[in-house]
C-alpha positions as CSV (number, residue, x, y, z in Angstrom):
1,X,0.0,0.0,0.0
2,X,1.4,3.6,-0.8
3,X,2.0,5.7,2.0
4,X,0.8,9.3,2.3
5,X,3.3,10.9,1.2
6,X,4.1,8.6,-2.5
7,X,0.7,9.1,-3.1
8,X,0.6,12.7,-2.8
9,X,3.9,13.2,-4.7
10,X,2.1,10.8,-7.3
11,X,-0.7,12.9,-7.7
12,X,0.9,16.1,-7.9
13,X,3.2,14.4,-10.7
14,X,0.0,13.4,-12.6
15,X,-1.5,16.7,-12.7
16,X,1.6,18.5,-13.9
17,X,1.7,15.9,-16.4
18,X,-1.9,16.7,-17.5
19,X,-1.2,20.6,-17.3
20,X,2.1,20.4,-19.5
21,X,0.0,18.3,-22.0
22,X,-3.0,20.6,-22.1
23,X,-0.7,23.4,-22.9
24,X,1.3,21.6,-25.4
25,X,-2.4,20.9,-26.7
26,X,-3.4,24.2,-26.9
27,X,0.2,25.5,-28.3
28,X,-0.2,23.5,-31.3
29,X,-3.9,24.4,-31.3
30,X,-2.7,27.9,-31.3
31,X,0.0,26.9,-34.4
32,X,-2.6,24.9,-36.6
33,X,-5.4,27.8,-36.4
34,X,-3.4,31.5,-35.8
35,X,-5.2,34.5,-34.9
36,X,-5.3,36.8,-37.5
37,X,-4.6,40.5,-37.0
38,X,-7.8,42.9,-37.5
39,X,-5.8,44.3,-40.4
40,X,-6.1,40.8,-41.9
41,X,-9.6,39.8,-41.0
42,X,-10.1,43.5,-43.1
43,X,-7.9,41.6,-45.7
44,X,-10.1,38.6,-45.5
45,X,-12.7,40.1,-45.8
46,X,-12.7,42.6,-48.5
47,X,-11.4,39.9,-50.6
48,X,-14.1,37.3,-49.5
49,X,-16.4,40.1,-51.1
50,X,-14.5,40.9,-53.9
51,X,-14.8,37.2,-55.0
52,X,-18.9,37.2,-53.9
53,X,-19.1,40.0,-56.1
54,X,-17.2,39.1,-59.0
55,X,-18.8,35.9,-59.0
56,X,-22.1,37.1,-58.8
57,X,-22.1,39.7,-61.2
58,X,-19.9,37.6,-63.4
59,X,-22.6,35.0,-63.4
60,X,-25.5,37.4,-63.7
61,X,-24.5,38.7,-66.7
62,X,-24.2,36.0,-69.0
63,X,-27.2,35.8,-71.7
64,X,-30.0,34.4,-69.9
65,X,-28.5,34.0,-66.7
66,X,-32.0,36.1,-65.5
67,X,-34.3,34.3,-68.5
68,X,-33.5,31.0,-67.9
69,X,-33.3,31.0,-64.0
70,X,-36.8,30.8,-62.8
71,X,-36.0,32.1,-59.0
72,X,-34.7,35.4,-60.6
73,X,-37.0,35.6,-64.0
74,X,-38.5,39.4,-64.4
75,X,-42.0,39.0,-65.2
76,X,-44.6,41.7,-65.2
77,X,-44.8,43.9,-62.0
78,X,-47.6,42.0,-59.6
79,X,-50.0,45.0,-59.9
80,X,-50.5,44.6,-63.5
81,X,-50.4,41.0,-63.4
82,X,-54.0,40.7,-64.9
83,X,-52.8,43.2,-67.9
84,X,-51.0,40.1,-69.0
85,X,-54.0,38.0,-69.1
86,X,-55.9,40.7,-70.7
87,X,-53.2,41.1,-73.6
88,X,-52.8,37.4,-74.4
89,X,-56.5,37.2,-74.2
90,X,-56.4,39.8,-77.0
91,X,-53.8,38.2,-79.3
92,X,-51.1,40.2,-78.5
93,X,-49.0,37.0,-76.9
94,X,-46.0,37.2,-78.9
95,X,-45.7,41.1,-77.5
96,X,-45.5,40.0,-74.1
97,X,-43.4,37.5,-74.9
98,X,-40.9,40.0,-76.3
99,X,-40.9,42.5,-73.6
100,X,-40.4,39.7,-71.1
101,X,-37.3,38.7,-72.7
102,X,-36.3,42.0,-73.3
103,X,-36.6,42.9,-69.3
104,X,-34.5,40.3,-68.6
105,X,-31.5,40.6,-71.1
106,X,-31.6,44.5,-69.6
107,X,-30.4,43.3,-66.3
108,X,-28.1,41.2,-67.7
109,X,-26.8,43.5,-69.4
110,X,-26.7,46.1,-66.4
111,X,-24.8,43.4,-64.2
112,X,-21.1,44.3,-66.3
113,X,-21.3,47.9,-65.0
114,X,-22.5,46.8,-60.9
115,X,-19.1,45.5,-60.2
116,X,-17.0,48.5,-59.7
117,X,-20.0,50.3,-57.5
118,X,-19.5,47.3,-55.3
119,X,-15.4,47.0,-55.3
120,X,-16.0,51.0,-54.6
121,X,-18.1,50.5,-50.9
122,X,-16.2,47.4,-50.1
123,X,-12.5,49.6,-50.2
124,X,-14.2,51.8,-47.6
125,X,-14.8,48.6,-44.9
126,X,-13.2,49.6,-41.5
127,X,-12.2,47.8,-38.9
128,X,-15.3,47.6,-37.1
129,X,-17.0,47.1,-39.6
130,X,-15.2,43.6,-40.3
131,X,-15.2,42.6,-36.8
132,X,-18.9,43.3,-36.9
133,X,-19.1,41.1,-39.7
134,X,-16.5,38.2,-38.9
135,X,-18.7,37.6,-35.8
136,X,-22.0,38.2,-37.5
137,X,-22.0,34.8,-39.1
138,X,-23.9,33.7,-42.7
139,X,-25.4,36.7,-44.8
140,X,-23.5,39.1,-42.8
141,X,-20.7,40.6,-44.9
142,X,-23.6,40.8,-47.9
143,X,-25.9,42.9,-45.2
144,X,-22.8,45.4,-44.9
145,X,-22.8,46.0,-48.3
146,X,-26.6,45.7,-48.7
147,X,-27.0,48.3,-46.3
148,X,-23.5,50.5,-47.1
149,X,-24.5,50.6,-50.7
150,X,-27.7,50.5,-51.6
151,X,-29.0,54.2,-51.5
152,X,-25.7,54.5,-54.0
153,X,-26.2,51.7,-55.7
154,X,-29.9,52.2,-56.7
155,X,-28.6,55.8,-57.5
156,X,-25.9,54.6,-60.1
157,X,-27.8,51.6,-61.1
158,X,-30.9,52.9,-62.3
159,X,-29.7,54.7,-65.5
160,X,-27.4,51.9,-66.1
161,X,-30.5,49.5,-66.3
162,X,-33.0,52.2,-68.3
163,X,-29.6,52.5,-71.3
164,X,-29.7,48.5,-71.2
165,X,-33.3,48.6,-71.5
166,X,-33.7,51.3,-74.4
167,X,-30.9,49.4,-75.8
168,X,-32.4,46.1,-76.6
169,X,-35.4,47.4,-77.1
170,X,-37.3,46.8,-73.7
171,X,-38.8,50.3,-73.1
172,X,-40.3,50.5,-76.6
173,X,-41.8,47.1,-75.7
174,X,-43.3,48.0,-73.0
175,X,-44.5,51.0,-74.4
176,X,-46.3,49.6,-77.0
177,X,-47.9,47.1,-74.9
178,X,-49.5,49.5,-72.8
179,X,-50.4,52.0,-75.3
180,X,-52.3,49.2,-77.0
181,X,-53.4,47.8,-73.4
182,X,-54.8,51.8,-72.0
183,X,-57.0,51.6,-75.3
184,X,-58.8,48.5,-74.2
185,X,-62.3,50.0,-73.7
186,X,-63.2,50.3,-69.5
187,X,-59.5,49.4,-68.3
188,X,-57.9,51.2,-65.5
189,X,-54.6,52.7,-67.3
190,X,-51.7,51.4,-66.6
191,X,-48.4,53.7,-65.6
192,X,-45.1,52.0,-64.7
193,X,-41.8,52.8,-64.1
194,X,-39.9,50.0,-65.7
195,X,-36.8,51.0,-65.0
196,X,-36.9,51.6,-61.3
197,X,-39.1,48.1,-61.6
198,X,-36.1,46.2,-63.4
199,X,-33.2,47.7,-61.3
200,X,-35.0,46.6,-58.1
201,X,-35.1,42.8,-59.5
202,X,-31.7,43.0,-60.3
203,X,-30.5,44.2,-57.3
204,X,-32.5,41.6,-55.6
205,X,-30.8,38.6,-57.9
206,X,-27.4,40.0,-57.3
207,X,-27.6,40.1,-53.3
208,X,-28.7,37.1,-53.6
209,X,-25.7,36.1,-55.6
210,X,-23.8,37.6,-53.1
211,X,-24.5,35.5,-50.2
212,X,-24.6,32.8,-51.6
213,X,-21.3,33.1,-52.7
214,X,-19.9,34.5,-48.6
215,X,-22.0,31.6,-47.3
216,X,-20.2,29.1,-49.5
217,X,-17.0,30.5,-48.2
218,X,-17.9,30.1,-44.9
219,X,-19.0,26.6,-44.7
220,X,-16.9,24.6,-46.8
221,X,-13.0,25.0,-46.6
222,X,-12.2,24.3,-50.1
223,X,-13.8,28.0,-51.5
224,X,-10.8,29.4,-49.0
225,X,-8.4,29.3,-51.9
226,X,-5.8,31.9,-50.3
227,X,-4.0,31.7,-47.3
228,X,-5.4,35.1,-45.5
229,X,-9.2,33.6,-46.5
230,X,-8.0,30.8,-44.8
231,X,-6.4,32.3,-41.9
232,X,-9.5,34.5,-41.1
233,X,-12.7,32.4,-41.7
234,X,-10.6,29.1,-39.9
235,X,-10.7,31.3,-37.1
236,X,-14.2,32.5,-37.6
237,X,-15.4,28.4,-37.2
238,X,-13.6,28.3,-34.2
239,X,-15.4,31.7,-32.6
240,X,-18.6,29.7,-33.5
């Protein structure tokens, strides 16, 4: 049997075994998954939205990326959904058809000149705001721009999306479905402003983009394809 005394000196060897070993543990924990400095979770991050950006935009605006894509498609605004019905109803099918395609290849044609708006807001990021955003999880570096850029965005946009739409032809479109819709005898005229209507669509789509592209990077290792992407969003799964 041990005496009092081996057994304490046993136990007190035991534990600064266990401490030693928890350190080393947490040393090579430390080495494996470093702590990035805020001016590289800024790195990370700007980059992580450059690349949500350019991927969404990129992808956006290839011919029928908005057509062909039922989630995003730009039909007819919701208030004059029956002034669809009414026109088909009327022969004038092939029209509709027309302007709907026409609506859509405007955004995508719009989605070239969104890119540098967006690298534009996300060179201002500060520090706090990439802390904010490191810890806010899924969605929340494309909320920072959402909500840094959008007023701008909408501002810049708009034009951008009425010269896409003029240029293929939408506007004339739609104007010629609604002159020949307002002369349908007892019909409550119909006023629109297509432009605003198409640019708020398209922003929608390429948020949307967006995040999907930041949540990507955030849950599956393999989209961190540069070491300070790496270094930041590793130690973004560990703070969660």
């Amino acid at each position: 049997m041990l005496s009092p005394e081996t057994m304490r000196t046993f136990v007190l060897t035991l534990a600064l075994a266990v401490g030693l070993g928890s350190c080393d543990l947490l040393h090579q924990a430390a080495q494996l998954n470093p702590i990035p400095t805020e001016s590289e979770v800024v790195s990370g991050l700007k980059e992580a939205l450059k690349n949500g950006v350019s991927g969404g935009t990129d992808l956006l605006a290839k011919p029928g990326a908005f057509l062909n894509n039922n989630l995003i498609k730009i039909l007819f605004p919701p208030e004059v959904a029956d002034v669809e019905k009414r026109l088909r109803a009327i022969g004038l099918g092939s029209e509709v058809d027309r302007a709907v395609t026409a609506l859509n290849s405007g955004a995508e044609k719009a989605m070239e000149k969104a890119k540098p708006i967006f690298v534009d807001a996300i060179t201002g990021m500060s520090i706090t705001d990439a802390m904010n955003v490191l810890k806010g999880g899924n969605g929340a570096a494309t909320n920072f721009l959402r909500n840094s850029t959008s007023d701008a965005l909408r501002a810049a946009f708009k034009p951008v999306i009425q010269e896409a739409l003029n240029s293929v032809g939408a506007t004339r479109y739609w104007n010629d479905l609604f002159t020949a819709y307002n002369k349908i005898p007892l019909v409550k005229p119909v006023t629109t402003d297509l432009g605003a209507y198409v640019t708020e669509k398209a922003m929608f789509a390429l948020f949307t983009e967006i995040e999907k592209e930041e949540n990507a990077i955030r849950a599956n290792p393999a989209k961190r394809t540069t070491d300070i992407l790496k270094k930041v969003f590793n130690y973004a799964d560990l703070r969660g």
